[in-house]
C-alpha positions as CSV (number, residue, x, y, z in Angstrom):
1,X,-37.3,-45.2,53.6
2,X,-33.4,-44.4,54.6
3,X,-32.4,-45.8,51.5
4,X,-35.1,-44.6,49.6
5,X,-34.2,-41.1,50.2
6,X,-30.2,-41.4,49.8
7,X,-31.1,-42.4,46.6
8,X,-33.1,-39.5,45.9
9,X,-30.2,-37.5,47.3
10,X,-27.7,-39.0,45.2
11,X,-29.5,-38.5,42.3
12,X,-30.1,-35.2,43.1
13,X,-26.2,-34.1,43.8
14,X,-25.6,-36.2,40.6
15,X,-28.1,-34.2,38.7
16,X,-26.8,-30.7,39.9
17,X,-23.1,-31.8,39.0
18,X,-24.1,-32.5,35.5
19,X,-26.3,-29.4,34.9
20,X,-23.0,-27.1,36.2
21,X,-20.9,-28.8,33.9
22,X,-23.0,-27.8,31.5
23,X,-23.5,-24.7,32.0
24,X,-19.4,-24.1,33.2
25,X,-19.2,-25.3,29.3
26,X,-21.7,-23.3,27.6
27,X,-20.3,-20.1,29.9
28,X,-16.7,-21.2,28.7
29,X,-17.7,-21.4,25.3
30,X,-20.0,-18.4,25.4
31,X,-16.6,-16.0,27.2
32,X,-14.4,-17.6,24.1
33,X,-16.6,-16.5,21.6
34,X,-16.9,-12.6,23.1
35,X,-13.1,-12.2,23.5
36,X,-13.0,-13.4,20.4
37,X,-15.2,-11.4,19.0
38,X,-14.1,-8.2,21.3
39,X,-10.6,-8.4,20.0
40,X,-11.7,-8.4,16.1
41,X,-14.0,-5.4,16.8
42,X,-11.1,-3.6,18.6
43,X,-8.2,-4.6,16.7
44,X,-6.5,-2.5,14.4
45,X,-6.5,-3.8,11.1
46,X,-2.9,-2.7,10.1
47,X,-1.9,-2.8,6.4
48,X,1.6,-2.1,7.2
49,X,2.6,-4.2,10.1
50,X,5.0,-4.3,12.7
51,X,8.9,-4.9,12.0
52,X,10.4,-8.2,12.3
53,X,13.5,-9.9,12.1
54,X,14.3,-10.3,8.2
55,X,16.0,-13.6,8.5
56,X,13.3,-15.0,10.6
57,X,10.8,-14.0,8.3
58,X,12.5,-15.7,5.3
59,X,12.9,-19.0,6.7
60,X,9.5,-18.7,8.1
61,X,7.9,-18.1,4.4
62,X,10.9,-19.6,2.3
63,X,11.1,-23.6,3.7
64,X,12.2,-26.7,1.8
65,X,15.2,-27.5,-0.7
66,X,13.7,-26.3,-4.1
67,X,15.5,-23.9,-6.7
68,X,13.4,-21.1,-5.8
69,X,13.2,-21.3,-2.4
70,X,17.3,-21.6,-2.0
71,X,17.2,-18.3,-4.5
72,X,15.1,-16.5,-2.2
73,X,17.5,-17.6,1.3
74,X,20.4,-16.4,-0.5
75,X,18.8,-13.2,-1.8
76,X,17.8,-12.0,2.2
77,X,21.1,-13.2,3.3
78,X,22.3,-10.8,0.9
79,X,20.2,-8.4,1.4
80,X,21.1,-8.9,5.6
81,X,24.8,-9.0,5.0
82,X,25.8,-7.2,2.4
83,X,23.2,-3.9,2.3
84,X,22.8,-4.1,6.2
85,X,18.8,-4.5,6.0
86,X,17.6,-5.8,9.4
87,X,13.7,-6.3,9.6
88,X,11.1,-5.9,7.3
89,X,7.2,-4.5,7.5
90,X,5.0,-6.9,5.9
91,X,2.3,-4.8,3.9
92,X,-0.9,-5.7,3.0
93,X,-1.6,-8.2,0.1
94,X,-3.9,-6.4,-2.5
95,X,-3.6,-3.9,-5.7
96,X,-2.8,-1.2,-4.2
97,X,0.0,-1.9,-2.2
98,X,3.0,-0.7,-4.0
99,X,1.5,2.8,-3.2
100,X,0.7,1.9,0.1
101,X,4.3,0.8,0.4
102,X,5.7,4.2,-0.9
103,X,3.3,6.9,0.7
104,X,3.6,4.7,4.3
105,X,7.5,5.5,4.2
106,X,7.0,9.6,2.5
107,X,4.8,10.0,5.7
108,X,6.6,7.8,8.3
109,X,9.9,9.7,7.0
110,X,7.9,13.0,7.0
111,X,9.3,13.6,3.4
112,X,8.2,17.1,1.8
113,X,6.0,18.0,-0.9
114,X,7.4,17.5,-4.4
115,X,8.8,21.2,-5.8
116,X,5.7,21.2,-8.6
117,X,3.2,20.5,-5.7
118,X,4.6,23.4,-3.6
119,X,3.7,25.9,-6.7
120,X,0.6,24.7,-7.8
121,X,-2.7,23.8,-5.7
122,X,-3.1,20.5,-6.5
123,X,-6.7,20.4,-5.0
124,X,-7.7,22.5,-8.2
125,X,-6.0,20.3,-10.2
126,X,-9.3,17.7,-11.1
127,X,-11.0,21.1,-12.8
128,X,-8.0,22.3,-14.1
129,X,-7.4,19.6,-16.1
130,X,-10.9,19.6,-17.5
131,X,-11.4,23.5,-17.5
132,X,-8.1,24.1,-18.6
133,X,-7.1,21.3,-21.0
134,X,-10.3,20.1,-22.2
135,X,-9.5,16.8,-21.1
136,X,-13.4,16.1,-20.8
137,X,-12.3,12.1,-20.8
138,X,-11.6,12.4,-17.2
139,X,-14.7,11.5,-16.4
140,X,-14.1,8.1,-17.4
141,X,-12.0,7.4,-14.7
142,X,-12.4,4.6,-12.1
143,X,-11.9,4.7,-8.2
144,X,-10.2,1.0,-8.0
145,X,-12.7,-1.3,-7.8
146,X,-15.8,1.2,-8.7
147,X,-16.7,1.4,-12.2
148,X,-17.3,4.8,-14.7
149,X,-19.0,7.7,-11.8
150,X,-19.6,10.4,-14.9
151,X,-20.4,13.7,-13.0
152,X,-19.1,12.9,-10.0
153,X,-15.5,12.4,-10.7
154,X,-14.6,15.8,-10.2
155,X,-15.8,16.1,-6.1
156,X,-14.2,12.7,-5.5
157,X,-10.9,13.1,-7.0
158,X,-11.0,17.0,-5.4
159,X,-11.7,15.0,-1.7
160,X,-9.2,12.4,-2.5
161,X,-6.3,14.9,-3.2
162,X,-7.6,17.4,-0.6
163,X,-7.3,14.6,2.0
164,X,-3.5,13.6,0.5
165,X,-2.9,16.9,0.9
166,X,-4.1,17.8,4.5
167,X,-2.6,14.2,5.7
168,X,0.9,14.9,3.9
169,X,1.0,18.2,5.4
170,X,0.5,17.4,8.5
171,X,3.3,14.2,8.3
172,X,5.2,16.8,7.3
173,X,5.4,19.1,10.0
174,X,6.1,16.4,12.8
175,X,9.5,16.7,13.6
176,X,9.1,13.3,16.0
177,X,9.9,10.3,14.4
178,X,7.7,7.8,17.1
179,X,5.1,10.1,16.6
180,X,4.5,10.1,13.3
181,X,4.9,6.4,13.3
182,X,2.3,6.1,15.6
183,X,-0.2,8.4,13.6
184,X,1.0,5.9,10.6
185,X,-0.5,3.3,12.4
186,X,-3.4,5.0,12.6
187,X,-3.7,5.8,9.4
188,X,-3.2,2.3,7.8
189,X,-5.4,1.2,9.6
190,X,-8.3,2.8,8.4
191,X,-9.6,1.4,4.7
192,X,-11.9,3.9,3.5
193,X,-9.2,6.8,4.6
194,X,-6.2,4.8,2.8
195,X,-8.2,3.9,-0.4
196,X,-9.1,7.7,-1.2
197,X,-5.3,8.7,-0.4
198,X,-3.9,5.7,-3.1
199,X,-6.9,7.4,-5.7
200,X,-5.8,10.9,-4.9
201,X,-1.7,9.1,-6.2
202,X,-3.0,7.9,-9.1
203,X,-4.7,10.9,-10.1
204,X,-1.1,12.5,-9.3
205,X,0.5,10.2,-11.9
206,X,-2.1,10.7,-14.5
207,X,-2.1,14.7,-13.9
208,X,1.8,14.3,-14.4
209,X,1.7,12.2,-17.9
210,X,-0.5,14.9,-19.3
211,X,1.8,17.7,-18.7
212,X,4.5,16.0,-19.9
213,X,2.2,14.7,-23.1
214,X,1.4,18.5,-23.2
215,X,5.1,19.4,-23.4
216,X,5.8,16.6,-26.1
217,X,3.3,18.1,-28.4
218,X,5.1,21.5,-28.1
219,X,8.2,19.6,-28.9
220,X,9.6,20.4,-25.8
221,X,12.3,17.6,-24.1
222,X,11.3,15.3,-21.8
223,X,12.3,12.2,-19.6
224,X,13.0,9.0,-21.8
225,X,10.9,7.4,-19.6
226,X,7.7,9.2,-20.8
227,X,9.1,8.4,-24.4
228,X,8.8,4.9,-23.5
229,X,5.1,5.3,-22.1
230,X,4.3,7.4,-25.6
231,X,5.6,4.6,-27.4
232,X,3.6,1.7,-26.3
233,X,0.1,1.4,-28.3
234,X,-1.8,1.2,-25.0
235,X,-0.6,3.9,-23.4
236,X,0.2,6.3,-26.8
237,X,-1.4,9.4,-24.8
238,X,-3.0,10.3,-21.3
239,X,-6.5,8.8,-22.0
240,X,-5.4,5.4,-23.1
241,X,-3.0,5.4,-20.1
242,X,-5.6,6.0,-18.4
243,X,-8.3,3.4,-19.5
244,X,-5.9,0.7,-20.6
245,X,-3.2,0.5,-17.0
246,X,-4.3,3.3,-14.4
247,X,-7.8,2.1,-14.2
248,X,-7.5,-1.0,-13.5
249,X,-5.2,-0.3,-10.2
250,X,-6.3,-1.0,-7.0
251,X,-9.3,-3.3,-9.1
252,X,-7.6,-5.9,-11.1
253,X,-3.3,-5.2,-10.9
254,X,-0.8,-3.3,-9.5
255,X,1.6,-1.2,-10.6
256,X,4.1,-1.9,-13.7
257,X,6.8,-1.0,-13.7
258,X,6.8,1.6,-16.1
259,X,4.2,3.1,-13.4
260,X,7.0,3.1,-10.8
261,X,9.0,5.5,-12.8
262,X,6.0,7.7,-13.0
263,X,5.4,7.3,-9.8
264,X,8.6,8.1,-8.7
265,X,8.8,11.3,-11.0
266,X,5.8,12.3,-9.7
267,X,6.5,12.7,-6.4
268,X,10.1,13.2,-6.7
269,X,11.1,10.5,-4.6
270,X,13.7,7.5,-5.7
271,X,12.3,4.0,-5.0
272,X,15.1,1.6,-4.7
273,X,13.6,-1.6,-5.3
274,X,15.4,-5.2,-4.1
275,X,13.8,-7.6,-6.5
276,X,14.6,-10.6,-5.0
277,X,13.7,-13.3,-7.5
278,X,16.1,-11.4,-9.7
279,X,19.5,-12.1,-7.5
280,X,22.7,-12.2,-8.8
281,X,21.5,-10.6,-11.8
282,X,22.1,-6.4,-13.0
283,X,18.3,-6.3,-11.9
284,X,18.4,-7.4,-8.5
285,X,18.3,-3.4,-7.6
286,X,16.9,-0.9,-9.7
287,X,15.3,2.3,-9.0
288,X,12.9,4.1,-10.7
289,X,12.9,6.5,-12.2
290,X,16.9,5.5,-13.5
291,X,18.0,9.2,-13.4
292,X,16.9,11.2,-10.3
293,X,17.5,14.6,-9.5
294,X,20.6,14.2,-6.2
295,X,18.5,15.9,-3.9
296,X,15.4,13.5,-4.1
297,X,14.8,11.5,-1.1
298,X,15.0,7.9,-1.4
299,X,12.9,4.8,-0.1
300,X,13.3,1.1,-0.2
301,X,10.9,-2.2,-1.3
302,X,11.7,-5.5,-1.8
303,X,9.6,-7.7,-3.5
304,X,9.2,-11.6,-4.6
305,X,7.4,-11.2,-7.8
306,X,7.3,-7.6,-9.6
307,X,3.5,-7.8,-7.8
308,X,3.5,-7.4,-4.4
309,X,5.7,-5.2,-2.1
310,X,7.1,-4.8,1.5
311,X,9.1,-2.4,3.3
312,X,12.9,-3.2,4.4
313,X,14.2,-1.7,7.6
314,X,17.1,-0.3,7.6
């Protein structure tokens, strides 16, 4: 009987021991997956992301003995020695992000309102353009990846450049530069908020090429670099630069970059571009537009390709 029931009591300890385990791992498993999934729902998604060291990050992404690859080391040691760049803010991978890229630095630099926006409400500018110009084809434009909207282009472009509007403004009058780079992070963090502010830009640039296609047709002078847009058969007036290159960014490509001198003009900044896989060549830094007026503020890219862009620190 002794032994019968030490038997039963071993059993029984042996029994507990391997239903704790299992439930210590099930818990353990169960705490992973929460955190896990705690710190998705909570993180902030930033499409501009923190600084970090600019050498570090080329020999992290640039590894191996290849042409290429050697090009690319040499062009960020130039870039560290020679133009004094330190770090660089990774920005988000998509179709959009040469404007991310540029509007991220007008607001983190709390740059002003271009001279033509301070004159004219540019809220009113969707109806003006159709009211004013008869340019009924505006209703063929597409938000990024959405397709033709007919009558309701006119009250999403208005909320898309009334929201660039109120967000610039408000960049604008913050004088302190860790605030404004904290309510940056906010910003790029938030999808739906960034997309309508890169629609409400390219509405900018398209409002701009039909003025200046206005002032062509009056024979009036204007910048060789809208000669050059004029000139190419897919882009001979607003509507097919419209249909054939400004809808299809943020959906299918990027920016050209004919469309970084527009751009540029538009919002009368200079973007100084270090295009890296052009080094020791005269296009290893160009900005855009060529010519701009001295009292423009300037901002920086680099970029690997002519596709995708990131933000040197200074």
């Amino acid at each position: 009987m002794a032994k019968g029931f030490v038997m039963l009591a071993v059993s029984f300890v042996v029994a507990s021991i391997c239903y704790f385990r299992r439930l210590h791992l099930y818990s353990g498993h169960k705490l992973k997956w929460w955190i896990g999934y705690l710190q998705r729902k909570f993180k902030r998604n930033l499409s501009v992301e923190a600084e970090v060291d600019l050498l570090s990050y080329c020999a992290r992404e640039w590894k191996g003995e290849t042409p290429r690859t050697k090009l690319m080391r040499k062009a960020y040691e130039e870039l560290f020695w020679r133009h004094h760049i330190k770090c660089v803010r990774q920005v988000k991978r998509d179709n959009y992000d040469a404007l991310r890229s540029v509007l991220f630095q007008i607001f983190s630099q709390g740059i002003s309102f271009p001279s033509w926006m301070k004159e004219k409400d540019i809220v009113k500018l969707p109806e003006k353009l159709l009211f004013s110009q008869g340019c009924n084809w505006i209703q063929q434009y597409s938000f990024g990846p959405e397709k033709y909207t007919g009558s309701n282009v006119f009250g999403k472009l208005r909320k898309c450049v009334e929201l660039l509007k109120t967000q610039w403004t408000e960049f604008n009058g913050i004088r302190d530069y860790h605030k404004r780079g904290s309510m940056c992070n906010t910003l790029f963090s938030d999808a739906i908020l960034e997309y309508k502010l890169y629609e409400a830009l390219k509405f900018i640039m398209l409002y701009q090429v039909t003025e200046v296609y206005e002032q062509m047709k009056t024979k009036k002078v204007i910048p060789s670099l809208f000669r050059l847009l004029f000139s190419r058969e897919t882009s001979s007036d607003p509507l097919s630069f419209m249909m054939n290159h400004l809808n299809s960014v943020g959906d299918t490509c990027g920016l050209e970059q004919i469309d970084m001198f527009i751009l540029g003009y538009s919002l009368e900044v200079k973007i100084k571009v270090f295009r890296l896989f052009k080094f020791n060549s005269r296009d290893f830094e160009v900005c855009y537009p060529e010519e701009p007026l001295r009292d423009w503020p300037e901002i920086s890219l680099l970029t690997e390709n002519d596709r995708h862009y990131h933000i040197p620190v200074f």
